[in-house]
N, C-alpha and C positions, 0 to 999 in steps of 0.2 A: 504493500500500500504506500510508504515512503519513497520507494521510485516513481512511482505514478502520479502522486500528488508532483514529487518534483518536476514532475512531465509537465504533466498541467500548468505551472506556474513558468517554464524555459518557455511553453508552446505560448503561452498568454502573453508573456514579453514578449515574442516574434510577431504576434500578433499587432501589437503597440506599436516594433518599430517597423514593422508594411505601414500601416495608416500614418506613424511621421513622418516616412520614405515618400509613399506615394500618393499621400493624400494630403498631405501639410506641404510636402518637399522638404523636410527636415530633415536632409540628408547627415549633418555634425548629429543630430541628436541620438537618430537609430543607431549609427555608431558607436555613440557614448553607453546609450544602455546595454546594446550586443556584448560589447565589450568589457564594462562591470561584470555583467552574467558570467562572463567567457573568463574573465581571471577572477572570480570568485569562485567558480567551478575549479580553474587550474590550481588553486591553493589549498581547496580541501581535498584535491585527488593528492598532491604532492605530500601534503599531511598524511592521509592512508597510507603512498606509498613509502616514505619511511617508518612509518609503525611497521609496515611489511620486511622492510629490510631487517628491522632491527630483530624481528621476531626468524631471522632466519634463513625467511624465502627472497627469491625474485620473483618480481612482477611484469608486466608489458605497461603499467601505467605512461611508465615513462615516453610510450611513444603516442598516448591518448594526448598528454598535456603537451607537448611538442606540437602537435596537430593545433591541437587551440592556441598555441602562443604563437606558431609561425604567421595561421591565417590572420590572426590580428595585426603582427610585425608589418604587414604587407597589405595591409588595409582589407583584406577579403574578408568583411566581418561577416558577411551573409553566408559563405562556406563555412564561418564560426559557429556559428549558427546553428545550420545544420548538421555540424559535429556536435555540438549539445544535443540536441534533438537524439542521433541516431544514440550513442553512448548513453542517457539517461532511459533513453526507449527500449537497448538492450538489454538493462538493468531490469527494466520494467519485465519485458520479453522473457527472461529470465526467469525473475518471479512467475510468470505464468506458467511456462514449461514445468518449474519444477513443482509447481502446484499439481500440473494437469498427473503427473509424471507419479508422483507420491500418493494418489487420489486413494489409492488401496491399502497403502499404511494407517493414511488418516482415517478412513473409513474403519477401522478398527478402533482409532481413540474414541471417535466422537459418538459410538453407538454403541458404550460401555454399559452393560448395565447397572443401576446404582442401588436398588429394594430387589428384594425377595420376597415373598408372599409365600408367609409360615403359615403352616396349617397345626392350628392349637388342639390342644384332646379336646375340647369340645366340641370339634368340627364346625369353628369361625376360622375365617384367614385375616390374618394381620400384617403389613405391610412393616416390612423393618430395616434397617441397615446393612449392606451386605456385609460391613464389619461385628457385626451383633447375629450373624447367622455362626450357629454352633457345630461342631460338629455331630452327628447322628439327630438334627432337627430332621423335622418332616416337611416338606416345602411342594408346593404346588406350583408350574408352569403351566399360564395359560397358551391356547392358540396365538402363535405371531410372535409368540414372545421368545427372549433369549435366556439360555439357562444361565441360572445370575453366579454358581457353585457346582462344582465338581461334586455328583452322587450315581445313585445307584435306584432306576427305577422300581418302585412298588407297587404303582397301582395303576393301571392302564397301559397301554402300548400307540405305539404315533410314528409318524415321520421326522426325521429331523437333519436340516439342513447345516453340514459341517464347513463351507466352502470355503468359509473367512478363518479356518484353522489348518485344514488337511489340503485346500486347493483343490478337493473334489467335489463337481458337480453336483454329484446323483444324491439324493435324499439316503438316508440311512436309517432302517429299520429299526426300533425299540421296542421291548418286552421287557416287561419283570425281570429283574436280577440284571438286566445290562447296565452300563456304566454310560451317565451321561455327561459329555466335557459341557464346561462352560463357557458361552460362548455361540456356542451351536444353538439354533432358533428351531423352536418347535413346531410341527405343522396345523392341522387344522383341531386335535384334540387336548384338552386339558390330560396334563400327567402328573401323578405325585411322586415324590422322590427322595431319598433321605439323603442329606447332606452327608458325603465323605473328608471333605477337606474345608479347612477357611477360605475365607475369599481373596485373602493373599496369598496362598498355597494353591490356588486352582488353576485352569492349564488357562483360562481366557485373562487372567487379571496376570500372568508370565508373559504371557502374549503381549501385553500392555506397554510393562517394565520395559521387557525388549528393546521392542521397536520405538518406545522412547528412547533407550538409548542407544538406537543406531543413528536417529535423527538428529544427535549431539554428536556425533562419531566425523572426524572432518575425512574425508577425501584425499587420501594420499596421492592419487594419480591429480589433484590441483599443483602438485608440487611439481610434476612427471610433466604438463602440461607449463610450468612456470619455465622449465629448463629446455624446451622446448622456446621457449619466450629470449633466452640467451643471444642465440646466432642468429634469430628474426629480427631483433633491434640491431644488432649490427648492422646486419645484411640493408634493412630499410636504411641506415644513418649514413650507409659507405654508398648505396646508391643517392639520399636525395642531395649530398654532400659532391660525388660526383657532379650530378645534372647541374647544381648550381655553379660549381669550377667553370664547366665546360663552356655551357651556356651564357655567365654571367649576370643572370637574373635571379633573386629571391626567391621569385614566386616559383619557380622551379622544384624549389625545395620544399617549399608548403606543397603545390601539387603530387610530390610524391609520397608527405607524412601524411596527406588526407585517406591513402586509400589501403597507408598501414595498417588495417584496422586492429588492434589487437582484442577484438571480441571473439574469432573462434575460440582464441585459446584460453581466455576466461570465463566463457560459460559453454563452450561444448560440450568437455572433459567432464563437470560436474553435472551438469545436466543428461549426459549418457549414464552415470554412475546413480544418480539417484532412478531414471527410468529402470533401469538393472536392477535394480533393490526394490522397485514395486513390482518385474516381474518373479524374481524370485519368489516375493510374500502370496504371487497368486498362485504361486506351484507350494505352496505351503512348507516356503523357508524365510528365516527370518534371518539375513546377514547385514549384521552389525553396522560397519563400516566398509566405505567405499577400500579400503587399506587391505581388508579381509574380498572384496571381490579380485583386488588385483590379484593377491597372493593366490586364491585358488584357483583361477584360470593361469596360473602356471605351476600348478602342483607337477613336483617330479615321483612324490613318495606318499604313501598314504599308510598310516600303521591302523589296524583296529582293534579293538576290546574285546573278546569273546562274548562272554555273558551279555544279554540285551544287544548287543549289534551283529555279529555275525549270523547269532543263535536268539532264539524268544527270548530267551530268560524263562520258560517254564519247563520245566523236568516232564517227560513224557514216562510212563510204565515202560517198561522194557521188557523184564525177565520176574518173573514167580517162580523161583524154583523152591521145592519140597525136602526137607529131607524125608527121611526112609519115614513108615507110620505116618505120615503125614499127606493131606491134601491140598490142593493149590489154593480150593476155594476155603478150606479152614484157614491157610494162612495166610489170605487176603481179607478175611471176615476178621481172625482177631487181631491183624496188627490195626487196621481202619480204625478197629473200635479203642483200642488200646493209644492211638493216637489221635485219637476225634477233638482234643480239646487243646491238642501242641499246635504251635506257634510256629516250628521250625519248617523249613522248606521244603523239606521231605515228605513230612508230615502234611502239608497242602497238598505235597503235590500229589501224594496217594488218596487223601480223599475225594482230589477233583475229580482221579480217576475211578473210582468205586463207587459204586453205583445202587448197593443194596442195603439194603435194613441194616442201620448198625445196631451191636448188642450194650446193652447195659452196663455201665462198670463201676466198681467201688474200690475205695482204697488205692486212689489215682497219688504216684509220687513220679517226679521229675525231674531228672538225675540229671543238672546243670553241662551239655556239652556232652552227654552221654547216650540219654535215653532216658524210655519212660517206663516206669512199672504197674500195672495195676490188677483188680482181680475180675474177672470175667467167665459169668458162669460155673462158680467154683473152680475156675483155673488160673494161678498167676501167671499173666504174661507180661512179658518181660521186653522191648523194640529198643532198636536202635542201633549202638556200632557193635561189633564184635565182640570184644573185649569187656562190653554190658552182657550182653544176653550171653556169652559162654567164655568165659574167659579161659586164658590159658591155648585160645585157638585165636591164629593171624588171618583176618580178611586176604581172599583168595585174587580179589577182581580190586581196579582202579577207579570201576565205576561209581557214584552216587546210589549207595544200598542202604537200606534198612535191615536188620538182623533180627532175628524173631525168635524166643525161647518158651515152650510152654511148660510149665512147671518144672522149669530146670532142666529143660531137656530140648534140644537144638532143633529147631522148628524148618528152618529153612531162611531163604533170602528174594527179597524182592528189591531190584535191582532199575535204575532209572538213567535214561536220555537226555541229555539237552537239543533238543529240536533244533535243527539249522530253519534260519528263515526261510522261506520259499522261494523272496525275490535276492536271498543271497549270492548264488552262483551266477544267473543271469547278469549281476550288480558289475561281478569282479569279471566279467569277460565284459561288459562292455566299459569301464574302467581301463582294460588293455587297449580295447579298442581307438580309447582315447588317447593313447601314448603315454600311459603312467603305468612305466614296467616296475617299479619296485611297490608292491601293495605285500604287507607283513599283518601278522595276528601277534600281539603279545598278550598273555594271559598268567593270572596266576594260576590254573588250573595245571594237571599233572601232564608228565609228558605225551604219553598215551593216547591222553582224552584229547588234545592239542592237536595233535598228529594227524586224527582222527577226523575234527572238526575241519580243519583247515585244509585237507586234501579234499575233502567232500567239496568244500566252498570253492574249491580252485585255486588256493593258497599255496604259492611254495616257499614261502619262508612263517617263519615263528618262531617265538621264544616262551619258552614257558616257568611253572613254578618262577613268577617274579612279583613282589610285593610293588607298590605304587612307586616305591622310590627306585623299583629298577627299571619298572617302565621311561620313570623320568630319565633315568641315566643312557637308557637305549632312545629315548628320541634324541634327548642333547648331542648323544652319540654318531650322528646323522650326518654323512661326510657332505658337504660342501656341496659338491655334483650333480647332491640326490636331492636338495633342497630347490625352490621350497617346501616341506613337509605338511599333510596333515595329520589329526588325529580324532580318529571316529570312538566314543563311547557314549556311556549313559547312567553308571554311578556314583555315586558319590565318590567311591575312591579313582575315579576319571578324572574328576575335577583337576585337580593337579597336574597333571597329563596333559589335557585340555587347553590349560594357563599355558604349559610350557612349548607346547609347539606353535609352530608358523601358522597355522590356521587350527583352531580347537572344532571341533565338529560334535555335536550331541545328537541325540536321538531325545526330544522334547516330550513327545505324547507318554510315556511310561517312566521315562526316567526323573532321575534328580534332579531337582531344582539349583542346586551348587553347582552342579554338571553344564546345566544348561546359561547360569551367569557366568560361566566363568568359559564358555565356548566363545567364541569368535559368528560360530555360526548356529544354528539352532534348525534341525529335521522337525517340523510341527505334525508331520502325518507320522504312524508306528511303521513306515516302509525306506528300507536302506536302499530302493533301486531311486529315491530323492537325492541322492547323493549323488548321481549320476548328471539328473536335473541340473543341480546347482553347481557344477562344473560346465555345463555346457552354457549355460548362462551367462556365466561369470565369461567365459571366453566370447561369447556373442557378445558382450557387451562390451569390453574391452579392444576388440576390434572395431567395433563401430565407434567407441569413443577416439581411438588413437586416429581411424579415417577422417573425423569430424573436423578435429585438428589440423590434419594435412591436407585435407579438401581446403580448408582455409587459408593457411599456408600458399600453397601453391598457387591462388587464385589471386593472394594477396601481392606476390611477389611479381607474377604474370603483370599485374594492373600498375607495379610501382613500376616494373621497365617501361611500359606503352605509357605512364605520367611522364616517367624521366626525358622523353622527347619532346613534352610539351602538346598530346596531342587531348590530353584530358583537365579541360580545364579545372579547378578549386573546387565550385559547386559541383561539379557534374561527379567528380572523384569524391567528394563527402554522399553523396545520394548512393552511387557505386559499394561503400565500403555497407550502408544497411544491408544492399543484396548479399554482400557475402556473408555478414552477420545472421542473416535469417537461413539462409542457404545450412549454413552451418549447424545451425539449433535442430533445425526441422531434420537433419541428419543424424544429431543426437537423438533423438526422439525415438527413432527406429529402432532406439534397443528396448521401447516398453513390452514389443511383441518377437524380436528376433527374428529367426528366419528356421528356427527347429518347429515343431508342432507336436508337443507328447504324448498327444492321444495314437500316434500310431507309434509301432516299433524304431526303435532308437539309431536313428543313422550314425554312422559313424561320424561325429563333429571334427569342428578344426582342429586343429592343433594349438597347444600355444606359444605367444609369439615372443621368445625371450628377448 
């Protein structure tokens, strides 16, 4: 709005001096005010541009205010002019781009929900705070509305539209016991729901955080487009410095700083990088900063997490095996029942899979790190590691088992998977495809299991048995070559991982919240072939950005030779320099939609461009 307004006020003076020019004949006058305008502009840009210096960078100001001080040195105030005009209009130009550009970031702030609608035991609803929603409250979502907390449906079933989270379309079914994210907007029926997390903890109000702070995150590649801005000021200063030698006219030299314009390269670059960050957020990723798009469209290395990225994170059943006197379905009835009220991950993950009547139990005791014991049908049984249910005997297998003893007498073993994701192999071959030959797994799991996982996925390197701090030492480890890296996980002991590499990558929808502040980049759907997405992105965009620049460049240069003969007069070369200014932006632009389309199978993308 403050470039606009200033539009308005340069465009209203120009106005003022036409009717003194040509309607008064006030030729001294229009000049005087041109002029004021034109070095009160040149002394506040000269102010920016040393703040700019000092803080580090370079800029192209310097060939903005050169433009307006020559056209006045040489009386061409109305080419003055209309250098205010294009440069305050670019600005403007600007702001709208990155308005139109971000329209889907925003779109997520400003349609936050702020009440929840509890439903009381007495079956009234009362409208509350989402900071005052507890967790296991009872909350009702009407039609139309957005789920204000992360819960777990009770009572009715609906549609629900996820798109402003996961980046998919299609409406997604719910039923009792499903998990609803917040965020996602309910379809045409009321649902009730109990609250599983606060509304700081939920995946819509992370969603928030984020993408607030990518919007604060500056633009590395403004810096990449500044240095770029080095040998352009030259190049325009040794040409209009020439034209004036040769020629021995002034205006020479103004005619060739008028069409320097240095607007590709101040709002191309960032106006590509923010379009590239609202399409990623439609494909349901959220990257941070424009720092984090460069860096992953030149990934050489990618490491990932086992648990939660490669694989679900949920233990499938594997093996029931019996010992001798024993049956498969006795010892899948008494460990169930024997574990129905554990906590531990084994213990979920066996009852997800069991599916019958559990039995009764008493005299429930929970042998911290060990197992559990209790009595069941007049039988103590006894679950959990080896060395609980029979001691004096070593665990046979490396898999994730449960050990089972009934009445002190060695029952058998039921024995569990970690699932590989479905879109995980497909992920790591089109990953190749893309020209990132080193992708690694490091995990703390055992070697075996490692092995196992990673060759399934199409993994040929891994490290295993390593605690958080070895992963950190294996990315820091990272030669030079292979950079720059990333690194894909999703729990809390990621986090750190995450901080340390060149690009941190989370898996959002399940994982940790530490995981996910402390990532670079954020997966918002539960699917790892989005990583594929947001590298492909990131390189469309970065190519469009660096073309935008050099489309500019090039045209600008073009324009300052055919100035430097004298054939483009002052006016006509400040009108010239808007076209390449728009030319430029509307170039930028085209990274809102790329040139991939996800809905079909994944071509192979560019490469990128070191």
């Amino acid at each position: 709005m403050m470039h606009f307004r200033k539009l308005m006020i340069i465009f209203g003076i120009g106005i003022v001096a036409i009717i003194l020019e040509f309607g008064f004949h006030q030729n001294l006058w229009a000049q005087i005010i041109i002029s004021v305008v034109g070095l009160a502009l040149a002394v506040s840009m000269t102010i920016e541009m040393i703040k700019t210096l000092r803080s580090g960078k370079y800029g192209v100001d310097l060939l903005a205010i050169m433009a307006i001080l020559s056209t006045l040195a040489v009386s061409q105030y109305w080419a003055s002019l209309i250098i205010l005009l294009m440069l305050v209009g670019g600005d403007t130009l600007e702001d709208y781009a990155a308005n139109k550009a971000g329209s889907e970031l925003k779109a997520l702030l400003e349609h936050a929900p702020e009440q929840a609608h509890l439903l009381q035991k007495d079956g009234t609803i009362k409208d509350v705070e989402l900071d005052d929603v507890a967790i296991g409250a009872d909350l009702i979502v009407k039609p139309g509305e957005q789920v204000p907390v992360d819960g777990i449906v009770t009572k009715g079933s609906g549609t629900f539209d996820e798109s402003s989270l996961t980046g998919e379309s299609k409406p997604v079914d719910k039923k009792v016991h499903d998990e609803l994210m917040s965020g996602s907007i309910n379809g045409s029926t009321a649902i009730e729901y109990r609250a599983t997390k606060l509304a700081t903890d939920s995946q819509y109000q992370k969603i928030i955080r984020l993408v607030k702070e990518s919007q604060n995150q500056p633009a590395h590649f403004v810096r990449l487009a500044d240095r770029y801005a080095v040998p352009f000021t030259i190049v325009a200063l040794i040409i209009s410095g020439v034209a004036w030698f040769i020629s021995g006219d002034p205006n020479r030299f103004a005619q060739v700083l008028v069409v320097a314009s240095p607007c590709p390269l101040i709002l191309a670059a960032p106006i590509a990088l923010v379009s590239g960050m609202s399409r990623t957020s439609r494909n349901g990723i959220i990257v941070k900063s424009g720092t984090s798009i460069e860096k992953m469209a030149l990934l050489k290395t990618i490491y990932f997490d086992k648990t939660g990225t490669i694989t679900t994170g949920e233990l499938a059943l594997n093996q029931v095996q019996p010992a001798n006197d024993f049956t498969a379905e006795q010892l899948l009835k008494y460990a169930a029942s024997a574990e129905q009220q554990s906590n531990h991950v084994l213990a979920i993950s066996l009852l997800r899979n069991y599916h019958e009547q559990l039995l009764p139990l008493t005299h429930l005791e929970e042998k911290t790190a060990q197992g559990v014991q209790a009595q069941i049908e007049g039988h103590v049984v006894k679950a959990g590691k080896m060395d609980f249910v029979n001691p004096g005997h070593k665990a046979d297998n490396d898999d994730p088992t449960i050990f089972v003893a009934i009445d002190n007498q060695y029952a058998g073993k039921i024995t569990f998977i970690d699932q590989i994701r479905p879109e995980a192999q497909q992920t790591i071959t089109d990953l190749r495809n893309l020209d990132i030959k080193h992708l690694k797994m490091l995990t703390g799991d055992n070697e075996p299991t490692a092995q196992r996982i990673s060759q399934t996925a199409g993994l040929t390197e891994f490290q295993a048995n390593l605690l958080p701090e070895d992963k950190i030492k294996a990315l820091k480890n990272t030669p030079e070559n292979e950079r720059p890296m990333g690194m894909v996980g999703d729990g809390v002991n990621d986090a750190p991982s995450l901080a340390v590499a060149d690009v941190g990558i989370a898996m959002g929808a399940k994982g940790s919240t530490a995981a996910s502040e402390s990532a670079d980049v954020v997966i918002l759907k539960d699917d790892l072939s989005r990583l594929v997405r947001g590298v492909i992105i990131s390189r469309e965009t970065m190519s469009i950005a660096k073309q935008a620049v050099l489309i500019g460049i090039f045209i600008c240069t073009a324009l300052m030779l055919v100035a430097a003969v004298g054939i483009i007069p002052t006016i006509i070369g400040a009108l010239l320099q808007e076209v390449i200014d728009t030319v430029s932006i509307l170039w930028s632009l085209k990274a809102r939609h790329g040139k991939t389309t996800f809905e079909q199978p994944l071509p192979t993308a560019p490469k990128a461009n070191n």
